[in-house]
LODOVEX-70436 format. One record per residue (C-alpha): residue number from 0; residue in one letter; x, y, z. Coordinates in steps of 0.02 Angstrom, whole numbers, padded with zeros to 5 digits. Layout:
# residues N
{NUM a {X Y Z}}
...
//
This chain:
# residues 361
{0 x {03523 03962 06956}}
{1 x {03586 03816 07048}}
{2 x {03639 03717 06898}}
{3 x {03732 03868 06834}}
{4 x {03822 03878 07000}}
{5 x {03846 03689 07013}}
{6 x {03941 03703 06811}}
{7 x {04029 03843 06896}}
{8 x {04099 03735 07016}}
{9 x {04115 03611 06894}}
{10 x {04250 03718 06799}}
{11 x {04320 03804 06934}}
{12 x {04374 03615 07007}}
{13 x {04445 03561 06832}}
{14 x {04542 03724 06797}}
{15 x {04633 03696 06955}}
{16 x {04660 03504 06922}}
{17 x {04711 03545 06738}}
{18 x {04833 03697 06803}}
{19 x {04913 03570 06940}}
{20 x {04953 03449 06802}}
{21 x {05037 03558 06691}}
{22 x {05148 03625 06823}}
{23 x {05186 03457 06864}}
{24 x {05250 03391 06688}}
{25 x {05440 03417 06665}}
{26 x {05388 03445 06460}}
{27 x {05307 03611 06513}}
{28 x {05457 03674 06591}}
{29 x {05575 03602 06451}}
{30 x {05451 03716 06332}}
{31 x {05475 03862 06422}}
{32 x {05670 03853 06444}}
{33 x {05671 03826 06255}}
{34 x {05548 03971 06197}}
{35 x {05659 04073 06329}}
{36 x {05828 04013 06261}}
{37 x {05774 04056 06081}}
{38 x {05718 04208 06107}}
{39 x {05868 04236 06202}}
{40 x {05967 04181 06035}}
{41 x {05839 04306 05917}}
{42 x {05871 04446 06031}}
{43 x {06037 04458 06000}}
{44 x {06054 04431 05836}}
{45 x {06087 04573 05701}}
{46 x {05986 04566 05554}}
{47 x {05897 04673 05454}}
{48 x {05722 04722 05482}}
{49 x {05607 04621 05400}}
{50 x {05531 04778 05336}}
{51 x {05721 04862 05291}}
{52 x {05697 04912 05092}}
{53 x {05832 05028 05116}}
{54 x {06001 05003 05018}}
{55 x {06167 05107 05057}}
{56 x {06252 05182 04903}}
{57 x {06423 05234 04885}}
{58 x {06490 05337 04751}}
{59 x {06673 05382 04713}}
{60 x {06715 05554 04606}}
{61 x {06685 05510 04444}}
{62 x {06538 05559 04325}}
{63 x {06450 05408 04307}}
{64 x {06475 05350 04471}}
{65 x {06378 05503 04516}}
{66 x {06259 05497 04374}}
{67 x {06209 05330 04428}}
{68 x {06187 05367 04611}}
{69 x {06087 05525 04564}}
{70 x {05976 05410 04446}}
{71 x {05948 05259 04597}}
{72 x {05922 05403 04743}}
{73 x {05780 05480 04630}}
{74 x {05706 05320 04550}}
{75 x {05526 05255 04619}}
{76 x {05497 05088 04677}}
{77 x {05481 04999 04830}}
{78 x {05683 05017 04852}}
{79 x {05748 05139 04951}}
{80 x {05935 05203 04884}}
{81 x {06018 05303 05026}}
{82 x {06183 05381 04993}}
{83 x {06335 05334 05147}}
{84 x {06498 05458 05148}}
{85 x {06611 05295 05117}}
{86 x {06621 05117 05070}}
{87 x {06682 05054 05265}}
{88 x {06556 05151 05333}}
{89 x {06419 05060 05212}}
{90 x {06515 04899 05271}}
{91 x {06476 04933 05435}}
{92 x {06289 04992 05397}}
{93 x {06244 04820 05306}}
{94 x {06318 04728 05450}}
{95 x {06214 04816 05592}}
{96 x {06052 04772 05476}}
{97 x {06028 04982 05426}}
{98 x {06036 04930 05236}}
{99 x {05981 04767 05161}}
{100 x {06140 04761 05091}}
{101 x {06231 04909 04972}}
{102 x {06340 04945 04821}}
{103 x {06485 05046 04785}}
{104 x {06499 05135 04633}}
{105 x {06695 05199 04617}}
{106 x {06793 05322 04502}}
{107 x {06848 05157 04403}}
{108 x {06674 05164 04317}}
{109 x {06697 05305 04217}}
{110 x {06832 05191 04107}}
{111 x {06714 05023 04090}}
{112 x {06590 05176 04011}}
{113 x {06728 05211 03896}}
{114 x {06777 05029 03849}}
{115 x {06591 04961 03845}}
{116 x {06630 04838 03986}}
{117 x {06539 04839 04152}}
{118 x {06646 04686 04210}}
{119 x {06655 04677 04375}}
{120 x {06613 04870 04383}}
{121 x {06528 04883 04550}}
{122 x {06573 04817 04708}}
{123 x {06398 04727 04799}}
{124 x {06398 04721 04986}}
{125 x {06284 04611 05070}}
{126 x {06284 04504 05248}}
{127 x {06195 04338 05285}}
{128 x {06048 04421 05325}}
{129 x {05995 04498 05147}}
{130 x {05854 04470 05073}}
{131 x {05837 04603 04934}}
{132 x {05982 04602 04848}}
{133 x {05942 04521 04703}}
{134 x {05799 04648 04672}}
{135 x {05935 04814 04718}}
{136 x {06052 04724 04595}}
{137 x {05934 04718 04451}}
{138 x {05890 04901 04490}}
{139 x {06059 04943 04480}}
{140 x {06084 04855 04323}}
{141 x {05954 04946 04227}}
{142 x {06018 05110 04270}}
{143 x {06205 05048 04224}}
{144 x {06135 04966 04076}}
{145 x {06013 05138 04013}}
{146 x {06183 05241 04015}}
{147 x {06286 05110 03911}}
{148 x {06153 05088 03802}}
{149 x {06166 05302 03788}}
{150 x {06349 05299 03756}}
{151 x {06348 05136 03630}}
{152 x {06233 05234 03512}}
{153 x {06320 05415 03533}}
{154 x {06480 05301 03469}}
{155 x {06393 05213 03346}}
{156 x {06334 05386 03280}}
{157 x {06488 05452 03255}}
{158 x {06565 05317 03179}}
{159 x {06432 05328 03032}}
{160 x {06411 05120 03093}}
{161 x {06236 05128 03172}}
{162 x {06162 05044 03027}}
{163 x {06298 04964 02951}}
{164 x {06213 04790 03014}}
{165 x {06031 04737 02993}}
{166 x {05900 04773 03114}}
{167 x {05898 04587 03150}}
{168 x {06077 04591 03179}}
{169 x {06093 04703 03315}}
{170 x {05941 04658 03388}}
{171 x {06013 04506 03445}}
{172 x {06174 04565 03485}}
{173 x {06097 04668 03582}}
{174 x {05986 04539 03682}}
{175 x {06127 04442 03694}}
{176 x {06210 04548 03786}}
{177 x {06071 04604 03897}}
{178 x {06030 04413 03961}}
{179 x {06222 04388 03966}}
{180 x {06214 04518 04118}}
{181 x {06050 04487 04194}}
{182 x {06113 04284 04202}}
{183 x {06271 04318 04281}}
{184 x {06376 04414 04419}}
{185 x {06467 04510 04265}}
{186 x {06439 04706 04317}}
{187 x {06466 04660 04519}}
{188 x {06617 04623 04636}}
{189 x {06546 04523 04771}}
{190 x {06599 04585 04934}}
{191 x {06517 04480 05056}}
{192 x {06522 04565 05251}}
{193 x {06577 04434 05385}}
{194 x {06507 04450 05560}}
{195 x {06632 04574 05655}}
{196 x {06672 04665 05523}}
{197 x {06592 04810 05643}}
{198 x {06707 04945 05725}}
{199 x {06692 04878 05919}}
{200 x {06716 05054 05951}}
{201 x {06544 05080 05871}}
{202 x {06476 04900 05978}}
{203 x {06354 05020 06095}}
{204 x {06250 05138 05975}}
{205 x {06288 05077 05789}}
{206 x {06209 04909 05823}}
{207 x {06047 04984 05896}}
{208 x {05962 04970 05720}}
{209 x {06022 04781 05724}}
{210 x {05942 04759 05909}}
{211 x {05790 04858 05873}}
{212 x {05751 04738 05702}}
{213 x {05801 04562 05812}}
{214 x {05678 04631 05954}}
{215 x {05548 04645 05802}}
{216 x {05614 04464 05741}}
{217 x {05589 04416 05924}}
{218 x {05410 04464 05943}}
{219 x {05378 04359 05794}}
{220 x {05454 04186 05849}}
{221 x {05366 04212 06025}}
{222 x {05211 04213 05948}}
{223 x {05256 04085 05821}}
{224 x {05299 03994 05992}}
{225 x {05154 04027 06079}}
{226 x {05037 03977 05934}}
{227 x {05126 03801 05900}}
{228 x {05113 03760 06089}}
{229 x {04919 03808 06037}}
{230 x {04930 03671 05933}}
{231 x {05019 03544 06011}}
{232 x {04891 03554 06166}}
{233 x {04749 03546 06022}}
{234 x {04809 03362 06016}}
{235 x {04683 03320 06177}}
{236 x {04561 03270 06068}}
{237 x {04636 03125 06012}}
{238 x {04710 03069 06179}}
{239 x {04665 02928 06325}}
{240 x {04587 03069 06443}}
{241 x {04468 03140 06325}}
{242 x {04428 02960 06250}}
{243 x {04385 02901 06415}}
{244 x {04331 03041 06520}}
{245 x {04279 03185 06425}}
{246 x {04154 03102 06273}}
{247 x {04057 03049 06419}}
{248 x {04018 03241 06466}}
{249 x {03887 03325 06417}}
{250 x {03894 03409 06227}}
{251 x {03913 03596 06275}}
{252 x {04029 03535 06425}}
{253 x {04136 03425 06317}}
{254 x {04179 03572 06236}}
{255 x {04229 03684 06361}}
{256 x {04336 03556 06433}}
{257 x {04400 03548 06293}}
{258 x {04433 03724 06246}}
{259 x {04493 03731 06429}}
{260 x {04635 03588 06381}}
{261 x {04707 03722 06271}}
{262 x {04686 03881 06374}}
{263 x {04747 03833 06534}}
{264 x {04947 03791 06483}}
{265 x {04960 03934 06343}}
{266 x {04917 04040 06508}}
{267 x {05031 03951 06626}}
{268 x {05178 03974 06491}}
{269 x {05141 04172 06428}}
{270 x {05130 04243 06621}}
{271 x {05288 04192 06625}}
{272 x {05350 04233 06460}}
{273 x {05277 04404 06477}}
{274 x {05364 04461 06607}}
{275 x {05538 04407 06531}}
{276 x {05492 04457 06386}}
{277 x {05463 04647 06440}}
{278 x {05625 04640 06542}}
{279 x {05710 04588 06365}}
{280 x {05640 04731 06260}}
{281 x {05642 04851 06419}}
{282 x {05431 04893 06409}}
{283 x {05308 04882 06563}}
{284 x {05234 04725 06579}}
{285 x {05049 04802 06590}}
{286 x {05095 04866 06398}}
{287 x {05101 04677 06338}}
{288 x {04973 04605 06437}}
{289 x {04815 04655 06305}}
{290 x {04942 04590 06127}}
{291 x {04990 04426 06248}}
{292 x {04810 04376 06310}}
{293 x {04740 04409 06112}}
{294 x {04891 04299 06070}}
{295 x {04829 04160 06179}}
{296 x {04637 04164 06164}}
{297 x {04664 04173 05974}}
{298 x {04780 04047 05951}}
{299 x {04673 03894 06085}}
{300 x {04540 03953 05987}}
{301 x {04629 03930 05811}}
{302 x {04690 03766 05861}}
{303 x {04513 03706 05965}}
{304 x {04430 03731 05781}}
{305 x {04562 03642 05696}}
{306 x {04562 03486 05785}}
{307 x {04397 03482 05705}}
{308 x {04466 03474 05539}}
{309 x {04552 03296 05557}}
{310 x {04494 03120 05621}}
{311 x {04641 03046 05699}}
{312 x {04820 03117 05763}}
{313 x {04926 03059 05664}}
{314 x {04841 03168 05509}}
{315 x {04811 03317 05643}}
{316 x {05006 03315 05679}}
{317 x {05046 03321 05490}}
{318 x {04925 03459 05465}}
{319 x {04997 03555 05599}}
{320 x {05153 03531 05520}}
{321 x {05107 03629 05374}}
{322 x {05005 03753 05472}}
{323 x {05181 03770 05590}}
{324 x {05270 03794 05442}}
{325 x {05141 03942 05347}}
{326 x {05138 04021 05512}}
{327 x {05313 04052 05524}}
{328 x {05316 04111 05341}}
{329 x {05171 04238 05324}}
{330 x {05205 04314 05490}}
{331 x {05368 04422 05478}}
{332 x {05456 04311 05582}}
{333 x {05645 04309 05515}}
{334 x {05588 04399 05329}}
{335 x {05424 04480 05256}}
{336 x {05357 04382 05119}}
{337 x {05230 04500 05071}}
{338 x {05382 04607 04986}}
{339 x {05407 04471 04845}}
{340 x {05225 04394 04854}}
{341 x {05089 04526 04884}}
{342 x {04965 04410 04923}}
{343 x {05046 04337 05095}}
{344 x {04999 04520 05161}}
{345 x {04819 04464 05156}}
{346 x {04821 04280 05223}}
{347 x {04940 04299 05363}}
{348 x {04785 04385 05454}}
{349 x {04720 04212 05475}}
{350 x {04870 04191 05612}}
{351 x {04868 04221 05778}}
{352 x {05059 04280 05779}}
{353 x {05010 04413 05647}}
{354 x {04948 04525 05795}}
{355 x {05040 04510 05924}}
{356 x {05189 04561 05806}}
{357 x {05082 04703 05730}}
{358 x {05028 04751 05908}}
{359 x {05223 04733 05981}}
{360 x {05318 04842 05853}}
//
């Protein structure tokens, strides 16, 4: 009983020392302004959601401008088509982040039908921000393509010239002219959407979507923040201190201190960061305290067992590097991943961030 007392003691005496240090060192504070100022920066930023799959779609009177919108709205897939009343209102939309980006299909398209050319056809309207465009174009394409294809053979037909040329013959004509438009820009008028394009009239509630997805971005590179800090603190291992003072310690109290190294400034930096934090994305601080203190026992814990994994620092600091670097990709930090590459959904669960965003939005 007494020796569990006296390693009470023990602990108590070197939390307090370890806390005192930290406070003192002007790199703890320069930390904090920076995680501060960045999230500062995050939060105000407009960009789509990293989960947006939605896409605006404009269509002018015309039959196949409607035919085609009717075919996208309906299709399946993990695209979302939604239909906006008119192309500066879908300008606006893909600037405040509510579409991953969107297409207008005008009156104009009914006559590149009729003349077999989808040339510049389509106007595509995307910001700095999009990520799925390339996918929404190709889906667009397809349905363009499926109703030339339609009215190619209806001519054809009634010309009596279907199969005037050899099967070969038009089978490479017509792959010829299916990977000229998947390799190229042909069917769509890029119409790219600078920052401000916004009515300011609209500056209070049309950017909420924008401010709700960089509060969601913003949860992300806090815990990306907190979990490199993790990291960096991991480093104790290979330092003077722990050279000197702490192999001489007992196994099972070597350890701790260890452990301790690492727990004791991620706690010193998130009380603080909570509380800003909650003031930023107007919640009660008692909401983030359980997704904060999972955030910081998982990620000392993450980086106490990865020190293991290396023999000297100048290896650890590469191969927190690349850990850094995954981190910030498989959580949903500034895009999701898992959209393009399934398999990111299942092995960003082995970081720390991946909660705390999970548990945040």
């Amino acid at each position: 009983m007494k020796k569990q007392n006296d390693n009470f003691v023990f602990y108590g005496k070197w939390i307090r020392m370890a806390g005192k240090r930290q406070l003192k060192k002007s790199s703890f504070y320069l930390f904090l302004v920076g995680v501060l100022f960045l999230l500062y920066l995050v939060q105000n930023m407009i960009l789509p959601s990293a989960k947006n799959t939605r896409i605006g779609i404009f269509a002018e009177n015309g039959i196949y401008a409607e035919k085609t919108k009717e075919a996208l709205l309906h299709q399946e897939g993990g695209l979302a088509f939604v239909e906006v009343s008119g192309e500066e209102e879908l300008k606006n939309a893909v600037y405040r982040g509510e579409y991953d980006c969107g297409f207008v299909l005008p009156q104009s398209l009914d006559e590149a039908m009729a003349d077999r050319d989808l040339t510049d056809s389509v106007t595509y309207i995307y910001s700095t921000a999009t990520t799925k465009g390339m996918v929404a174009k190709e889906s667009v394409y397809a349905v363009l393509f499926r109703f030339l294809s339609s009215e190619l053979l209806k001519a054809e037909s009634e010309n009596g010239t279907l199969f005037e040329e050899s099967s070969t013959e038009a089978a490479e004509a017509v792959l010829a002219a299916n990977e000229r438009y998947l390799g190229g820009d042909e069917i769509f008028t890029v119409n790219f959407v600078e920052a401000g394009n916004a009515d300011a009239a609209e500056s209070t509630d049309a950017a909420k979507s924008g401010k709700e997805s960089g509060a969601d971005t913003a949860a992300g590179v806090l815990g990306s923040c907190i979990f490199a800090a993790a990291l960096l603190y991991g480093r104790y291992r290979f330092g003077t201190e722990y050279e000197t003072i702490g192999r001489k310690l007992p196994g099972r109290s070597r350890e701790m201190i260890r452990f301790l190294q690492i727990l004791i400034p991620l706690f010193l930096l998130s009380v603080p960061l909570t509380v800003i934090f909650a003031v930023m994305q107007n919640k009660s601080i008692l909401s983030l305290i359980p997704s904060m203190a999972l955030l910081v026992i998982l990620s000392a814990l993450w980086a106490f067992l990865f020190s293991f994994c290396f023999r000297s620092e100048q290896k650890y600091l590469c191969g927190m590097l690349g850990v850094l670097i995954l981190s910030v990709l498989f959580t949903p930090v500034f895009f999701d991943l898992s959209v393009y590459v399934p398999a990111v959904g299942v092995l960003r669960r082995v970081f720390p961030g991946y909660y705390f965003y999970k548990m945040f939005v």
